[in-house]
N, C-alpha and C positions, 0 to 999 in steps of 0.2 A: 336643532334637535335631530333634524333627520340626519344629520353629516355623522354628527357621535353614534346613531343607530343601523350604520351601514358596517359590512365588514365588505371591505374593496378585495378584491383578488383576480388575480386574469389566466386564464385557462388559455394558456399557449395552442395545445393541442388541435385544437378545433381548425386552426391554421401550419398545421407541421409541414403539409403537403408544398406551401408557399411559403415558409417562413425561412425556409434553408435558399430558397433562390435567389441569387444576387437582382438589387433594385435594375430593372432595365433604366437604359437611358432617357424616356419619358418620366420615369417616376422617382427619377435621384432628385429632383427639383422639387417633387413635389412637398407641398401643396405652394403653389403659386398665386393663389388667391384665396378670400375667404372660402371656408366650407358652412355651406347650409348644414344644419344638423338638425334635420325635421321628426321631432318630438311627439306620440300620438297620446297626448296628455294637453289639457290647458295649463295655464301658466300656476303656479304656486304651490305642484305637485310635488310630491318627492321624484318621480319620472324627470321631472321638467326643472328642479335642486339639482339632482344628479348630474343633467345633462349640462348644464351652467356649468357646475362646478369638474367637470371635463376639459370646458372651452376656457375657462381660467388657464387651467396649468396647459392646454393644448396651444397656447398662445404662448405661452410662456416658453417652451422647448422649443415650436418652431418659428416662431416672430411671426405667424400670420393669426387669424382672428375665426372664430367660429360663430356662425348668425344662427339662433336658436330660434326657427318658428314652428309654433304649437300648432298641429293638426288634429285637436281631438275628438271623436266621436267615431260612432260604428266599431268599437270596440278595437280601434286600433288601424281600422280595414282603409280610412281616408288616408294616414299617413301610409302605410305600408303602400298601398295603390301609388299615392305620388311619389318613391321613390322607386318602384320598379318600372313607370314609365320616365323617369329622369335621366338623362345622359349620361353613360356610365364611364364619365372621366373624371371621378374619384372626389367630384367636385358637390354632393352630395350624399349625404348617410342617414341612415335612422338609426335613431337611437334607444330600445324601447327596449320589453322585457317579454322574453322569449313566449311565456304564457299566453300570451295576444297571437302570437302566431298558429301555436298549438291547439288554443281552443277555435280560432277561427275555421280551422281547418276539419276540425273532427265534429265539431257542431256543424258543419257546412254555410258559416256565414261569409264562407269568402268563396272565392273560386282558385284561389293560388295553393300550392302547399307549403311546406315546411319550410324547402329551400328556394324561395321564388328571390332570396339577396343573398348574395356572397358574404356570407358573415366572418368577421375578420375578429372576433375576440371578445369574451366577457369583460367589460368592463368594471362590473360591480355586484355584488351579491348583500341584499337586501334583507336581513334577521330583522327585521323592526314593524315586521307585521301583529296583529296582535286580533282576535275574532273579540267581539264588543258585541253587546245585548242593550236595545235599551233598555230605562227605566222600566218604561209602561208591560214590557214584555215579562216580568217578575225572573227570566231568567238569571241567576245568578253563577254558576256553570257549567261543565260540561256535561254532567248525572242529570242535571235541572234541562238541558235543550235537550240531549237523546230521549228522555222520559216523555217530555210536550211535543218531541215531534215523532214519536212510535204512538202516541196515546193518539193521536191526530195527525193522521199524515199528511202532507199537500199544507200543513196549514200555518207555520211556522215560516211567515216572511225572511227572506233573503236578499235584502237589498245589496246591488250588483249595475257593473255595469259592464253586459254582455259581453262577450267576448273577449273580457280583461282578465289578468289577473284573478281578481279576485271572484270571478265565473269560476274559473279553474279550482281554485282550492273551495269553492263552496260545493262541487262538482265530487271530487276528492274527499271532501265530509261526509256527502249523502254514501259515498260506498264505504267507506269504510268504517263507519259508525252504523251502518245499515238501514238508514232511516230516508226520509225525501222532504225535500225542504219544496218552498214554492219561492220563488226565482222571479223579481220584479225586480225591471231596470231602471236604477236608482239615477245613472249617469254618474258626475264626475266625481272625486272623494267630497269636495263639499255641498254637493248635492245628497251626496251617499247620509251627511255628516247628518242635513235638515232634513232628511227621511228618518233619519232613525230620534233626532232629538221631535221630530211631533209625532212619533207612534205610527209611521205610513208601512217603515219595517223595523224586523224583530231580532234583526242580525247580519252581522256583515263584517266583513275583512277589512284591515285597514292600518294602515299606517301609525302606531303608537302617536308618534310626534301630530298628529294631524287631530287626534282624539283626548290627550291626555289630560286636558286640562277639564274636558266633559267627564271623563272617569272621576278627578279628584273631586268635584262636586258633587258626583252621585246620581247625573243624567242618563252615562251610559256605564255597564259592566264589563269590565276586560277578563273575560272566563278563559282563553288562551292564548298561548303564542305559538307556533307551528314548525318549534326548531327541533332540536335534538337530544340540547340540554337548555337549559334557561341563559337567556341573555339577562346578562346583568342588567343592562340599562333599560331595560324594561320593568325592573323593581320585582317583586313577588309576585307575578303573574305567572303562575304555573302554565308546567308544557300540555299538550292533549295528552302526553304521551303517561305522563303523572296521573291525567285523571279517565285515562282507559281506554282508550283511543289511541293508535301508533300510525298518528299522522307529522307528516315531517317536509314541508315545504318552503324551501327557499327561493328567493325569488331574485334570477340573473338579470343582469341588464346588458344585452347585447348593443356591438357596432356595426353596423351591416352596411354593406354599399350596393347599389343597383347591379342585378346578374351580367357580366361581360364584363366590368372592373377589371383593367389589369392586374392580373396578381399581386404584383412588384407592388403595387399601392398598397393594398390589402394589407399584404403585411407589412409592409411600411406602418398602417397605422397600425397595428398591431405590436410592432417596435416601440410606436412612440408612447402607444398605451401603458407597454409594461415601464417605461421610463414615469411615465406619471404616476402609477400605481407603487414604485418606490419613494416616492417623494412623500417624508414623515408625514407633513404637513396633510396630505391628501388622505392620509388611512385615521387622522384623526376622528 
């Protein structure tokens, strides 16, 4: 489910400055061995689907293998930390979604900024989020939460897990809807999943594929999805932007390697990127 609810695309750009320089002699070989590709997600996520399903085809183009270990917690800040102190011979990457970086930084939960890794290329752009309500919270949607959380401020739980993702677009609600939610760290999405199914909290972002089958039962409410126009395969879940609200968040999944990376490598992956990002099979 998550794989049909991703739309894949890669943003050369971000790498133009090194994408034109011929690979130096250290990095026409590369990769020579496995690459770590450390994930700041536990294992069953869409973060941590995505990153899999990378080292599939990245194996497949260059005959070597990619070793996918989950570093999750601190909102991103353990993984990012272990790949900015890692050797930067291309023999390590993170693989995550830019939001972690952004909120960690402006919330001040980290000490690094924006550019603490040589980031070499989107790898994926994720539409398959979708904001849910539980049951017990009678919200139904988006007229139903601005109403209960201007009538009451502070008081309409936000289960989140800090510095993620889905901090950011809860973050991005309260101002643009004008209201202030109350922001309790839920942890991982199936933490987020048992918060919201025993009434601990009253809303939360989250992966369609991860929720959908609590929706069809009537556990939890899918009141919106945060795109531009409706994705199909999220069914009739209207956008914020349908129900009054011009909120519009999608959510990239960057390849970064530790600062000092050779370039050559850089965009090397970057090359191999956009080679898998053509591959039918992979935009399914």
């Amino acid at each position: 489910m998550f794989k049909k609810l991703l739309t894949r695309t890669l943003v050369t750009a971000m790498v133009a400055a090194t994408a034109s320089t011929a690979f130096a002699a250290d990095a026409t070989n590369w990769p020579t061995r496995p690459i770590q590709v450390v994930v700041p997600a536990g294992a069953g996520g869409d973060t941590d689907f995505n990153a899999r399903t990378m080292a599939k085809y990245f194996s497949q183009i260059t005959g070597k293998s990619m070793v996918v270990t989950n570093m999750g917690g601190g909102g991103g800040t353990i993984a990012v930390s272990h790949v900015q102190g890692s050797n930067p011979d291309g023999n390590t990457i993170f693989f995550g979604h830019t939001g972690q970086l952004v909120v960690n930084e402006v919330a001040g939960l980290a000490d690094y900024s924006y550019d603490v890794l040589d980031i070499a290329c989107i790898a994926a752009v994720d539409k398959g989020a979708v904001f849910v309500s539980s049951k017990a919270s009678g919200i139904k949607d988006v007229k139903d939460l601005v109403d209960k959380a201007k009538a009451a401020p502070g008081t309409v739980v936000y289960g989140t897990e800090m510095g993620g993702f889905s901090h950011l677009q809860g973050l991005m609600f309260e101002k643009l809807a004008g209201v202030k939610l109350k922001f309790v760290d839920s942890g991982s999405a199936a933490e987020k999943v048992t918060s919201l199914l025993g009434g601990r909290a009253d809303l939360g972002a989250i992966s369609f594929g991860v929720v959908q089958d609590y929706v069809a039962k009537g556990d939890m409410v899918a009141i919106a999805q945060p795109n531009a126009e409706r994705n199909a395969l999220l069914g009739e879940i209207k956008t914020f932007r349908e129900q009054g609200v011009d909120m519009v968040m999608d959510k990239p999944y960057i390849i970064a390697f530790p600062k000092g990376t050779d370039p050559a490598i850089v965009a090397k992956m970057s090359s191999i990127m956009k080679q898998i990002t053509e591959k039918p099979e992979y935009a399914q």
